[in-house]
ZABA-339788 format. One record per residue (C-alpha): chain; x, y, z. Coordinates in steps of 0.5 Angstrom, whole numbers. Example, Ala and Ser with C-alpha at 12.3 -4.5 7.8 and 13.67 -1.06 7.14 Angstrom:
<rs>
<c A; xx 25; yy -9; zz 16>
<c A; xx 27; yy -2; zz 14>
</rs>
This chain:
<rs>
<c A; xx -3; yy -53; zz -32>
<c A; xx 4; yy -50; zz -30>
<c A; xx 7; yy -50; zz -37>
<c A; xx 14; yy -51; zz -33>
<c A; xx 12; yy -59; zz -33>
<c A; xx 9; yy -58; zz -40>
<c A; xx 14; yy -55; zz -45>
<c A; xx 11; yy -57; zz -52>
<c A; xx 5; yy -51; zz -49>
<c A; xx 11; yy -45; zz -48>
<c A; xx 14; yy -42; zz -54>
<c A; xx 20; yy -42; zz -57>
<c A; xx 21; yy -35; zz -55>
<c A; xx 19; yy -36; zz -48>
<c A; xx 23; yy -42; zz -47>
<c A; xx 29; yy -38; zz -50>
<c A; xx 28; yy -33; zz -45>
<c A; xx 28; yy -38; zz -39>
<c A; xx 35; yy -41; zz -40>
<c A; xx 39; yy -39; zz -35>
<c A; xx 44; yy -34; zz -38>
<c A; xx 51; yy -34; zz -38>
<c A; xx 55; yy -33; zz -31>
<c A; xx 50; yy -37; zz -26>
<c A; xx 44; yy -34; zz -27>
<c A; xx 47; yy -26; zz -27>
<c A; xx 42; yy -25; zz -32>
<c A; xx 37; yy -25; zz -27>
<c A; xx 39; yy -21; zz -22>
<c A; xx 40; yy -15; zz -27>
<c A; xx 33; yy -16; zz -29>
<c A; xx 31; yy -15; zz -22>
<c A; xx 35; yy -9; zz -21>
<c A; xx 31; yy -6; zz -26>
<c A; xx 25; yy -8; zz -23>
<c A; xx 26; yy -3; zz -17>
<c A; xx 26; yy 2; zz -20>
<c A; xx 18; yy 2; zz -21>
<c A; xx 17; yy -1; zz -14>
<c A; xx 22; yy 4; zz -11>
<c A; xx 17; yy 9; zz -15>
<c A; xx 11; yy 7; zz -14>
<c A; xx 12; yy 6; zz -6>
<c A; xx 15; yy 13; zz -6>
<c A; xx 10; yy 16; zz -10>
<c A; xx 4; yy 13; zz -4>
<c A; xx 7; yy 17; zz 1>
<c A; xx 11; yy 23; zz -2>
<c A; xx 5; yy 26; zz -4>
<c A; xx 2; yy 26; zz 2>
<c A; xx 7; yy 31; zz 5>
<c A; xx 6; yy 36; zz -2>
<c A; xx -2; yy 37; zz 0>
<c A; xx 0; yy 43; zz 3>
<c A; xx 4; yy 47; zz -2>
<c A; xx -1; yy 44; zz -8>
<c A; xx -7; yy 47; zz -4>
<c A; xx -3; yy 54; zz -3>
<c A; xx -2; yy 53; zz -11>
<c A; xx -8; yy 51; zz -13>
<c A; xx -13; yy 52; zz -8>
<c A; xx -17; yy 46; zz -9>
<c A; xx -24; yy 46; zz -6>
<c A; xx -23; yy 40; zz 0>
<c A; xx -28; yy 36; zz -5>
<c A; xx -22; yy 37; zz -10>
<c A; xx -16; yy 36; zz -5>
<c A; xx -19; yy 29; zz -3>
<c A; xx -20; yy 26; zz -10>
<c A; xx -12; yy 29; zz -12>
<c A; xx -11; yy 23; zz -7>
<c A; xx -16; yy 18; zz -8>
<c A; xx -17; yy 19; zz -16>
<c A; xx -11; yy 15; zz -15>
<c A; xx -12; yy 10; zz -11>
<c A; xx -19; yy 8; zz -13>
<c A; xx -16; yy 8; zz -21>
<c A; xx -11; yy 3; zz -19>
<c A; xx -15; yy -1; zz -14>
<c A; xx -21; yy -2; zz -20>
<c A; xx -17; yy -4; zz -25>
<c A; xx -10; yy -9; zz -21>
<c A; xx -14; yy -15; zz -22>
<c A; xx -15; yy -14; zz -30>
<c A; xx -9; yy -11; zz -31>
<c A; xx -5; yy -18; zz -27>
<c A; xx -11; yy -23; zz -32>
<c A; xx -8; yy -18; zz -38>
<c A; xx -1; yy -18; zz -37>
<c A; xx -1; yy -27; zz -36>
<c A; xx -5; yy -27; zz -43>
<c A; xx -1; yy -21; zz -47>
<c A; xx 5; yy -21; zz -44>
<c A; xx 8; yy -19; zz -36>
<c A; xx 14; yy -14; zz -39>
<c A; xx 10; yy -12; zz -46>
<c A; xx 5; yy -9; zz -40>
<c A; xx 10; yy -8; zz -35>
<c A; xx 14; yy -4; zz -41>
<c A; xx 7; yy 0; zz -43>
<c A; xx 6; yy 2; zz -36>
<c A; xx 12; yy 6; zz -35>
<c A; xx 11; yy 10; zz -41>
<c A; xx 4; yy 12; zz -39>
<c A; xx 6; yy 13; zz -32>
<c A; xx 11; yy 17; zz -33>
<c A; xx 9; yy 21; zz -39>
<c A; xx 2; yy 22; zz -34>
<c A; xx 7; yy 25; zz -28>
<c A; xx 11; yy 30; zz -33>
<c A; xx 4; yy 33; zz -35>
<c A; xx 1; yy 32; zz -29>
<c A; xx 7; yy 36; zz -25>
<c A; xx 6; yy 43; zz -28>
<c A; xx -3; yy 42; zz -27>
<c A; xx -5; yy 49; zz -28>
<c A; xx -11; yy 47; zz -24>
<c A; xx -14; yy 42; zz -19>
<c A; xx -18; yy 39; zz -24>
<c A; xx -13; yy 38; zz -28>
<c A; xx -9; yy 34; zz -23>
<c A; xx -14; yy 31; zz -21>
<c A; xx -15; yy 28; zz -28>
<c A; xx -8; yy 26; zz -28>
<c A; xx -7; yy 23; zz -21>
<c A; xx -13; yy 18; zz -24>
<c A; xx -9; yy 17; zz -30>
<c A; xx -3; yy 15; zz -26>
<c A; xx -7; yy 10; zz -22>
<c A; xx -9; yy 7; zz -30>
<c A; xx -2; yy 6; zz -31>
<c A; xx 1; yy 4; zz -23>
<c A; xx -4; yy -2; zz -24>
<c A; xx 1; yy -5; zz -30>
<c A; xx 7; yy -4; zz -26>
<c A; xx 6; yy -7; zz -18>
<c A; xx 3; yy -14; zz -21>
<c A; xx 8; yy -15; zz -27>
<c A; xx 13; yy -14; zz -23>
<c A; xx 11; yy -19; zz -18>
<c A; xx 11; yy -24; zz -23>
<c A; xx 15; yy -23; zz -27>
<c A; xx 19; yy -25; zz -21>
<c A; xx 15; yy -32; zz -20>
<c A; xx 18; yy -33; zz -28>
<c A; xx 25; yy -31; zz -28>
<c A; xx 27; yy -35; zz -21>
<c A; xx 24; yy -42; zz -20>
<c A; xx 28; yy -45; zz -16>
<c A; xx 25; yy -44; zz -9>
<c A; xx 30; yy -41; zz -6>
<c A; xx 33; yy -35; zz -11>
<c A; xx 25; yy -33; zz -11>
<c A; xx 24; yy -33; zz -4>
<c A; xx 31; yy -28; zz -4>
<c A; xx 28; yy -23; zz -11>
<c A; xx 21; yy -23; zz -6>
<c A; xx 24; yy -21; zz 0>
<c A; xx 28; yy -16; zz -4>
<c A; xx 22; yy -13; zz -9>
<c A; xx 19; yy -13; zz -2>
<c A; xx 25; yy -9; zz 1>
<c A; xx 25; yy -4; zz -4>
<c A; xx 16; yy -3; zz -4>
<c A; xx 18; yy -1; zz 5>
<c A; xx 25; yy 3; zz 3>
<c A; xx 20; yy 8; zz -2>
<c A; xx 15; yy 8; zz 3>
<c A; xx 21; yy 10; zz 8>
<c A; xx 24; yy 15; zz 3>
<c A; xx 18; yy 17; zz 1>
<c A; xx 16; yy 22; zz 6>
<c A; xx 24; yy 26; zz 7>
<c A; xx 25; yy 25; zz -1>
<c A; xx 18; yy 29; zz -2>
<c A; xx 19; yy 33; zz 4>
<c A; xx 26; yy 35; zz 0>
<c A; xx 23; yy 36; zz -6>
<c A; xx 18; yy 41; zz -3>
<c A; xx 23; yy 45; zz 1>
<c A; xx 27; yy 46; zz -4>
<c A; xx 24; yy 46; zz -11>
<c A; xx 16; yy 46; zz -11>
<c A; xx 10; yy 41; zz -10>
<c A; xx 11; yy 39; zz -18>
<c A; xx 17; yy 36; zz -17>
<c A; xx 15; yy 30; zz -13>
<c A; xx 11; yy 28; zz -18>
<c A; xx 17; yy 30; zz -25>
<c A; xx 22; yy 25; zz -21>
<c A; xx 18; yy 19; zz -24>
<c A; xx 21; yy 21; zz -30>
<c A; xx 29; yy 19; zz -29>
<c A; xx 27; yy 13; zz -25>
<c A; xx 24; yy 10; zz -30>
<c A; xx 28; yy 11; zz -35>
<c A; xx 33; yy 6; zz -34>
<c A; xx 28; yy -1; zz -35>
<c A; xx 25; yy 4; zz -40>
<c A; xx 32; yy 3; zz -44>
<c A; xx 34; yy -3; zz -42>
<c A; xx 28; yy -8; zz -39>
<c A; xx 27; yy -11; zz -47>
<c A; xx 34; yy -14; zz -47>
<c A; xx 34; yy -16; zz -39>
<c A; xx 28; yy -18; zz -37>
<c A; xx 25; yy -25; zz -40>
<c A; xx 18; yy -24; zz -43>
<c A; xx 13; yy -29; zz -40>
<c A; xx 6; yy -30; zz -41>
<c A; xx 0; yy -36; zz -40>
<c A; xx 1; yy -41; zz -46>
<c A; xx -6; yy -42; zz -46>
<c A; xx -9; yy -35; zz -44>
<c A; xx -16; yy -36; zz -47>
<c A; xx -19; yy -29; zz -50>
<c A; xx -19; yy -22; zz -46>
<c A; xx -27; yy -22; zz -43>
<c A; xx -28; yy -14; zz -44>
<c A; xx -34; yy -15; zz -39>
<c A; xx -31; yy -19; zz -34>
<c A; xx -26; yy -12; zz -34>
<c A; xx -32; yy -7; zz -34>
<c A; xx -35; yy -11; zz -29>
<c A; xx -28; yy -12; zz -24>
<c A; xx -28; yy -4; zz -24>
<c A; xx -36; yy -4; zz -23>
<c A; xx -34; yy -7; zz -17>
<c A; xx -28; yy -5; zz -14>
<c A; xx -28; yy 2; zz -14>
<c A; xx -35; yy 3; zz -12>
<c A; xx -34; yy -1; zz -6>
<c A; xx -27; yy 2; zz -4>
<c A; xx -30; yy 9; zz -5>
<c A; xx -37; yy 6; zz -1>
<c A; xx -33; yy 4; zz 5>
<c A; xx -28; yy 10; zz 6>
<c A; xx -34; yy 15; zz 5>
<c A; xx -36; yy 10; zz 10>
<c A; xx -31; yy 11; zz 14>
<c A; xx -31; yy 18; zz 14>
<c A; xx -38; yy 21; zz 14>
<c A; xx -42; yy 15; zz 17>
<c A; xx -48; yy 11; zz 15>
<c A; xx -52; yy 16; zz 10>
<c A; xx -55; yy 14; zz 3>
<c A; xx -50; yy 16; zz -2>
<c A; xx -45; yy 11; zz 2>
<c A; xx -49; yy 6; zz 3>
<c A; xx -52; yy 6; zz -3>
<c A; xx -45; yy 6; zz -7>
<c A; xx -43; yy 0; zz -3>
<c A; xx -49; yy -3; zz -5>
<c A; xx -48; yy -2; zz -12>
<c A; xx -41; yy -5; zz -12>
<c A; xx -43; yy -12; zz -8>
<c A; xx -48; yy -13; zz -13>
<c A; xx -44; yy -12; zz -19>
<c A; xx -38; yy -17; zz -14>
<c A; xx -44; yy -23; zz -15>
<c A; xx -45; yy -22; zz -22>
<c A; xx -36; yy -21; zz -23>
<c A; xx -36; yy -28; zz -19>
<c A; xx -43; yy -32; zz -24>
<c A; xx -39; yy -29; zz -30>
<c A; xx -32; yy -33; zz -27>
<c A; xx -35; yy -38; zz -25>
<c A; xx -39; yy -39; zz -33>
<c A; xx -33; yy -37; zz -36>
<c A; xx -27; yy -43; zz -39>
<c A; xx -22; yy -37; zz -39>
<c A; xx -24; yy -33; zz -33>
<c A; xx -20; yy -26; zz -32>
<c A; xx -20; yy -28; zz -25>
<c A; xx -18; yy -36; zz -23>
<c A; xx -23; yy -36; zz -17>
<c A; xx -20; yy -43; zz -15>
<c A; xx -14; yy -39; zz -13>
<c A; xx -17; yy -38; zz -7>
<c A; xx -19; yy -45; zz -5>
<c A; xx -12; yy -46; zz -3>
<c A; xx -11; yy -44; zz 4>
<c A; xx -4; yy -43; zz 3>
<c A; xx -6; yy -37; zz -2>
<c A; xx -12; yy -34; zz 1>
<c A; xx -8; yy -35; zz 9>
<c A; xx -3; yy -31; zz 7>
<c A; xx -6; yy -26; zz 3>
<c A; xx -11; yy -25; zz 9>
<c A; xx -5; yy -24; zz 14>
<c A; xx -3; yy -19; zz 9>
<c A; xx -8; yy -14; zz 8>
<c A; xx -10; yy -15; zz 16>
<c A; xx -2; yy -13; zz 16>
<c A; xx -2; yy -7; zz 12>
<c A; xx -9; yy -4; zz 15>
<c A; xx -7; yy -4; zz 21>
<c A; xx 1; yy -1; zz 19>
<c A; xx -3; yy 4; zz 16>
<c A; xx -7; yy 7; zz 21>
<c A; xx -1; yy 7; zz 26>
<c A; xx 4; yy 11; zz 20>
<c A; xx -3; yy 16; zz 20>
<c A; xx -2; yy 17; zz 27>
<c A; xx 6; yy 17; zz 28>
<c A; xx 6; yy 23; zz 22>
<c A; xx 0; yy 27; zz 26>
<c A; xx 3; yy 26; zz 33>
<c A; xx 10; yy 28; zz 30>
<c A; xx 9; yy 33; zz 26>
<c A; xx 3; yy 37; zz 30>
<c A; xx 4; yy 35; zz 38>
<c A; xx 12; yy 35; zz 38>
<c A; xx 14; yy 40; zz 32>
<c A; xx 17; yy 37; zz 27>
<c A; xx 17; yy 39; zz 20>
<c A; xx 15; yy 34; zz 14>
<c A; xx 22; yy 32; zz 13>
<c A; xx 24; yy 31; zz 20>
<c A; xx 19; yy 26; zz 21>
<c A; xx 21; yy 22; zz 16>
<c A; xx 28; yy 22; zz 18>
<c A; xx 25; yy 20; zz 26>
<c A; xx 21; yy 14; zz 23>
<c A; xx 27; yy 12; zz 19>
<c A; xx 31; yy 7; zz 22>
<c A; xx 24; yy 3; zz 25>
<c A; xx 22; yy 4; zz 16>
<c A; xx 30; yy 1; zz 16>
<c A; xx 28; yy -4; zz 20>
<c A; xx 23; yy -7; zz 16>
<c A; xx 27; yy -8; zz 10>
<c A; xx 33; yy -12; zz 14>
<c A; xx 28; yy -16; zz 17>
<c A; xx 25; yy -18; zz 11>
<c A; xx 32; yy -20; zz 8>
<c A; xx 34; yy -24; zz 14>
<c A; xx 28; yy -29; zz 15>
<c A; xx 30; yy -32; zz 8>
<c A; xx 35; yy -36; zz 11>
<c A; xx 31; yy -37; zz 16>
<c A; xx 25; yy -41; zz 13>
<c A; xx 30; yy -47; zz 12>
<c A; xx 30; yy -49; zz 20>
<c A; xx 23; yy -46; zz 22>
<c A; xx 16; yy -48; zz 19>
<c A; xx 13; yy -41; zz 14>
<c A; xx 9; yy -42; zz 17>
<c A; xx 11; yy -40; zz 24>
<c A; xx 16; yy -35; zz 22>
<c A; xx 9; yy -31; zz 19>
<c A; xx 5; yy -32; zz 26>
<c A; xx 11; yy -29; zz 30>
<c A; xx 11; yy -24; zz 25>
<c A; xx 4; yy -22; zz 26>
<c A; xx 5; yy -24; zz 34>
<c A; xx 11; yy -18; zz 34>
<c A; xx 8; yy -13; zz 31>
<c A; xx 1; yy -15; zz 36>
<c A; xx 7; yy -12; zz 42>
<c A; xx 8; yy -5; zz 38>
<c A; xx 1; yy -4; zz 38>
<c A; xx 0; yy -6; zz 45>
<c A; xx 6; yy -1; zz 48>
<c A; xx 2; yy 3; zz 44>
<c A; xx -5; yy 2; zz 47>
<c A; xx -3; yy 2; zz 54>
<c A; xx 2; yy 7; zz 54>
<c A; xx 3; yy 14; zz 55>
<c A; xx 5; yy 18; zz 50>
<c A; xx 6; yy 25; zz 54>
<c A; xx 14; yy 23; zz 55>
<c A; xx 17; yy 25; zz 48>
<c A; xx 15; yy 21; zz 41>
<c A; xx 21; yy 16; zz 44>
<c A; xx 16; yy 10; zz 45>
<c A; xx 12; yy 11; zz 40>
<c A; xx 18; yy 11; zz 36>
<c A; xx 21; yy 4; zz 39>
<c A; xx 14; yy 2; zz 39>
<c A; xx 14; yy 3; zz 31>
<c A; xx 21; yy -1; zz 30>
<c A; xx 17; yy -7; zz 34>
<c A; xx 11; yy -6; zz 29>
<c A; xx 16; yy -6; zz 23>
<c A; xx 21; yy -12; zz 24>
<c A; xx 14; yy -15; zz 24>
<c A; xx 11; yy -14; zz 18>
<c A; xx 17; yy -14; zz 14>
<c A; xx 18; yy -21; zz 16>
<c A; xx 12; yy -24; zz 16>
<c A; xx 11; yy -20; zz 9>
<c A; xx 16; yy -24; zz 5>
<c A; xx 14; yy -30; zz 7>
<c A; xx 7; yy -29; zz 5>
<c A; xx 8; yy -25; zz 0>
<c A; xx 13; yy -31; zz -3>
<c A; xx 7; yy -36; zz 0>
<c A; xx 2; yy -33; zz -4>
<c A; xx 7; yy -33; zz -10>
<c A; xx 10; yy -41; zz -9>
<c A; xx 2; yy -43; zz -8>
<c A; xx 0; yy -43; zz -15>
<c A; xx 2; yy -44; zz -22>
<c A; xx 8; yy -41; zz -25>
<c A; xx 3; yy -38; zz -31>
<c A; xx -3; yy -35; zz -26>
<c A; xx 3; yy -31; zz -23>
<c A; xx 0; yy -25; zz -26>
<c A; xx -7; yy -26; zz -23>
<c A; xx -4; yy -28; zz -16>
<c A; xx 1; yy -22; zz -16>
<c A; xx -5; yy -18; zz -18>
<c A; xx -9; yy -20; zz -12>
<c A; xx -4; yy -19; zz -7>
<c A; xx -3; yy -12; zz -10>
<c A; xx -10; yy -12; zz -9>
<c A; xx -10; yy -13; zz -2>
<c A; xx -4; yy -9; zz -1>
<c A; xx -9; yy -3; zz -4>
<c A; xx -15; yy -5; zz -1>
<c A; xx -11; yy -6; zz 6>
<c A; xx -7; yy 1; zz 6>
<c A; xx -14; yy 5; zz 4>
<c A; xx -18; yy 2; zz 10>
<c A; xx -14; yy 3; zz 15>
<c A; xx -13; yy 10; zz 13>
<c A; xx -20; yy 11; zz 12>
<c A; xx -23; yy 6; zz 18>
<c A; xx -17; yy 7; zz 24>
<c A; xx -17; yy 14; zz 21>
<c A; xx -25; yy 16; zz 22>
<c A; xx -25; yy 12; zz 29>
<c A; xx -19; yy 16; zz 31>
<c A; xx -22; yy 23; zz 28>
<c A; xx -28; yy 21; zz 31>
<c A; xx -25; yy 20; zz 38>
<c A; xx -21; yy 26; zz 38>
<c A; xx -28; yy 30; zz 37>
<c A; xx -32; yy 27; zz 42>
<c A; xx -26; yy 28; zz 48>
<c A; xx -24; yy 35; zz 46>
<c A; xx -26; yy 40; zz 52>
<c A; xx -24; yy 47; zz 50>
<c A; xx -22; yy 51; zz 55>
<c A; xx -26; yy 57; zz 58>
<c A; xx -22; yy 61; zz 56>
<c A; xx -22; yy 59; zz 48>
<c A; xx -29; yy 60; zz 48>
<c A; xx -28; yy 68; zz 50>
<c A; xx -23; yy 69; zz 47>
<c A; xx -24; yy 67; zz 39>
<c A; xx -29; yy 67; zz 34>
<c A; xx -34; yy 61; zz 33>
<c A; xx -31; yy 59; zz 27>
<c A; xx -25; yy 58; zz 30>
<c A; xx -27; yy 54; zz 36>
<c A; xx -31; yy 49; zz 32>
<c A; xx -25; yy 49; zz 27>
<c A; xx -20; yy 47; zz 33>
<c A; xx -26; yy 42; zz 35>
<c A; xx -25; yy 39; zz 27>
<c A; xx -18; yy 37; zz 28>
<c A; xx -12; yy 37; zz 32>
<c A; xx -9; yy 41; zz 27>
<c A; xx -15; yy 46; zz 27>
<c A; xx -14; yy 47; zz 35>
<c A; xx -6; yy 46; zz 33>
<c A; xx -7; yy 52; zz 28>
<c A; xx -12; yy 56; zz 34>
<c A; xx -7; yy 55; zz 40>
<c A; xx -1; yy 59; zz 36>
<c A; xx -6; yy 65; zz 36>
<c A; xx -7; yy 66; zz 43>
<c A; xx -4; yy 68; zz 49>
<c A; xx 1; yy 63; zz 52>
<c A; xx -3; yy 60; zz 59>
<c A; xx -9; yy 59; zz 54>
<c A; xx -5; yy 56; zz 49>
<c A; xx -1; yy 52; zz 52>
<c A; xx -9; yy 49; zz 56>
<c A; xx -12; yy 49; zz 49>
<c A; xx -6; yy 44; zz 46>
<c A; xx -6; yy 40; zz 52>
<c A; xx -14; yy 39; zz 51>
<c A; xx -13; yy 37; zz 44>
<c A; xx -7; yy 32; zz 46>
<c A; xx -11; yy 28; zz 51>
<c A; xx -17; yy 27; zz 46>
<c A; xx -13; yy 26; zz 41>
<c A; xx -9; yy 20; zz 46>
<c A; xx -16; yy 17; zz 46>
<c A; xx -17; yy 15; zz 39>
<c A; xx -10; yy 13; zz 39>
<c A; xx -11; yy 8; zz 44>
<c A; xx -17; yy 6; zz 41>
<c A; xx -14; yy 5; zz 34>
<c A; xx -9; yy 1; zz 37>
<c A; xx -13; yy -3; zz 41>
<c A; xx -16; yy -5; zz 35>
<c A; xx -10; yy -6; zz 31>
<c A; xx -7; yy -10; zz 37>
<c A; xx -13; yy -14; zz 37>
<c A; xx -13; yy -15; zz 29>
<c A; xx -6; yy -17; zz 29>
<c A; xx -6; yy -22; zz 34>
<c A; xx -12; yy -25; zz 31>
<c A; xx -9; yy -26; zz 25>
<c A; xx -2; yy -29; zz 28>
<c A; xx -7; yy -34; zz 30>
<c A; xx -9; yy -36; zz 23>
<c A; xx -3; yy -36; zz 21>
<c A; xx 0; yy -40; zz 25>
<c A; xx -6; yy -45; zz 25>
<c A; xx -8; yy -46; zz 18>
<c A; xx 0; yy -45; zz 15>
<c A; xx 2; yy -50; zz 21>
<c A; xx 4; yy -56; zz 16>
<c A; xx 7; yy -52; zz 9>
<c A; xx 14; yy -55; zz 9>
<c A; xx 21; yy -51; zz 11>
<c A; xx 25; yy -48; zz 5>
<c A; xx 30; yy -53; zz 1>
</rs>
């Protein structure tokens, strides 16, 4: 029950900390201010890494086992344990955990930027995501509690979401920088000095806020939640990627049967880690819905762009990111200019024309050709932004607006879930359709097959950046025939994941317009 409509169940120090502070709520926004920093962090840290692969490789010399679980080990921690940490945050405190997480997580980041070994690192990358899950969730609804007037919150949204696509955006020129000019470690030691202005001052400026009737912490229901989700994340990816086998299938198998007994135990429960009636509201699981079909096409589509830039047009990981700014820009302004929006148009609407615009970007994509320059392919990624930046603002405060302002951390956490779970498939999934597409359509050259070894022309077979390495080896005629080769297959898979893409965007704008069709405009 919200507690705003029942005070005698909030306590006196929680109420203390929900009046409005002196000079018109400024209190409130210095409390935002710092709640940036992790998300800043967090989305920079998603893709800064990715373009420090090559220098931690040259470094450590993982295994290429080793060099994906320094990427996945992260991610598979922080999707297994979002859901337990937003329940724990509403049940000891969303700035007590919140506070706890950016300790951990910096401390985590210093040990983990001097790893001496891949294991090492490794291990720290899973520790990271043990902390990052405290951060993405409190932050969210500690939001919902600070701004309960409708319009403010709508407002922090679109700003927390501002700052999680602006890190995406830096992400890729700050972690190329900090490669270029110092080494591999960097991008990770940055964590500390982000963190540090909410570790000194979030106790004083951000209010606590916690359920007032939380029920005890049911520790099976957490071992329970992460037997689930991080069997059936790794399960789909190693799907994705290797195709049905044993292993794969087998672990996806584990992680739904333990999702059935997750479910039986929250339903048995009188204080559930997860509030499963969350989802009998259609506003809640609509817009979560369109938010992970959102950011698993987003995804694929960025996977894509930072191949095409980097390998068929030259570019070094910096200047990707710069070319892919202003479409990353835009997203941010898109979100921040449809909050006064929602006050003539239904949300509804404004997230299916979100959703309607970002099924265009896809579709100049599946249909177009991409032998001109990256011109179009960067013009299709500004529609696609614009899109998904306004249609996840809304959302994202439907998600939030759709539930009592004591279950904000368990509804955060499933919309961090989401986000997680979305990023990861799209990679995975788009990624594995794209790579497969490439393999069946690359026809090597005559040339090639007598001019280098075996081992090479299989390698060149594998990826495009294997063939991209093996043209710079050869003669300029046979070069130039092997690049164009592994550009024309590597366009078929693009459109392929596009046309999925399109198609899953398009679905969604239709949902969303439907079943969000009556949710009233903003006051």
């Amino acid at each position: 029950m919200n507690s705003a409509l029942h005070p005698e169940r909030t306590s006196a120090a929680e109420a203390l900390h929900r009046q409005p502070s002196s000079g018109g709520g400024a209190r409130d926004w210095f409390a935002l201010a710092l709640l940036m920093f992790p998300v800043l962090l967090v989305a920079v840290d998603n893709t800064a890494l990715t373009f420090a692969l090559p220098a931690i490789a040259r470094s450590l010399d993982p295994s290429g086992v080793q060099l994906l679980w320094i990427v996945d080990a992260y991610a598979l921690v922080l999707a297994g344990l979002l859901v337990a940490m937003g329940s724990l945050g509403d049940r000891i405190g969303r700035r007590r955990l919140l506070l706890v997480g950016i300790s951990g997580f910096a401390a985590v980041s210093a040990a983990s930027a001097f790893a001496p070994t891949a294991e090492w690192l490794i291990a720290g990358r899973a520790a990271m995501g043990f902390f990052g899950a405290m951060l993405m969730p409190s932050t969210l609804s500690l939001i919902r509690n600070i701004f309960r007037e409708s319009g403010r919150r709508r407002l922090a949204v679109a700003i927390w979401a501002a700052g999680f696509s602006g890190g995406a955006a830096l992400g890729p020129i700050f972690g190329g920088w900090l490669v270029e000019h110092f080494w591999w470690g960097a991008v990770l030691l940055v964590a500390v000095p982000i963190m540090l202005p909410p570790l000194v001052f979030g106790r004083f400026l951000i209010p606590e806020s916690k359920d007032p009737s939380p029920g005890r912490v049911d520790g099976a229901s957490i071992a329970l939640s992460m037997l689930t989700m991080v069997p059936v994340v790794y399960g789909i990816k190693e799907l994705a990627t290797h195709g049905p086998g044993v292993q794969s299938l087998g672990v996806l198998a584990f992680g739904l049967a333990m999702g059935l007994v997750f479910v039986r135990r929250q339903r048995a429960l009188a204080s559930p880690l997860l509030d499963l009636s969350l989802f009998k509201n259609r506003v809640f699981s609509t817009a979560i819905t369109a938010n992970v079909l959102a950011l698993f096409s987003y995804n694929g589509f960025i996977l894509f762009l930072a191949q095409h830039l980097q390998l068929l047009e030259g570019m070094s990981p910096s200047e990707s990111g710069t070319a892919m700014l202003p479409a990353l820009t835009a997203m941010v302004v898109a979100g921040l200019l449809v909050v006064p929006l929602v006050r003539k148009i239904r949300p509804g609407f404004v997230v299916a024309a979100g959703l309607a615009l970002s099924a265009t970007g896809y579709a100049l994509v599946a249909f177009g050709d991409h032998d001109t320059g990256p011109t179009a392919l960067l013009a299709a990624l500004l529609i696609l932004a614009l899109g998904v930046g306004s249609a996840e603002t809304i959302s994202n405060d439907l998600i939030l607006g759709s539930v009592p302002a004591e279950k904000s951390g368990a509804a955060a956490a499933i919309s961090e879930t989401g986000y997680e779970v979305g990023s990861l498939l799209g990679t995975a999934i788009l990624g594995s359709i794209l790579t497969a597409s490439y393999q069946q359509h690359l026809s090597l050259p005559e040339a090639v097959g007598g001019t280098v070894p075996a081992a090479s022309a299989d390698q060149a077979r594998e990826t495009l950046a294997g063939a991209v390495e093996l043209a710079g080896s050869l003669p300029a005629p046979v070069a130039e025939g092997l690049t164009a080769a592994a550009r024309a297959a590597f366009d078929s898979g693009v459109h392929i994941t596009a046309a999925i893409a399109l198609v899953l965007m398009a679905g969604a704008s239709v949902l969303a317009a439907v079943v969000l069709r009556r949710v009233p405009r903003a006051k």
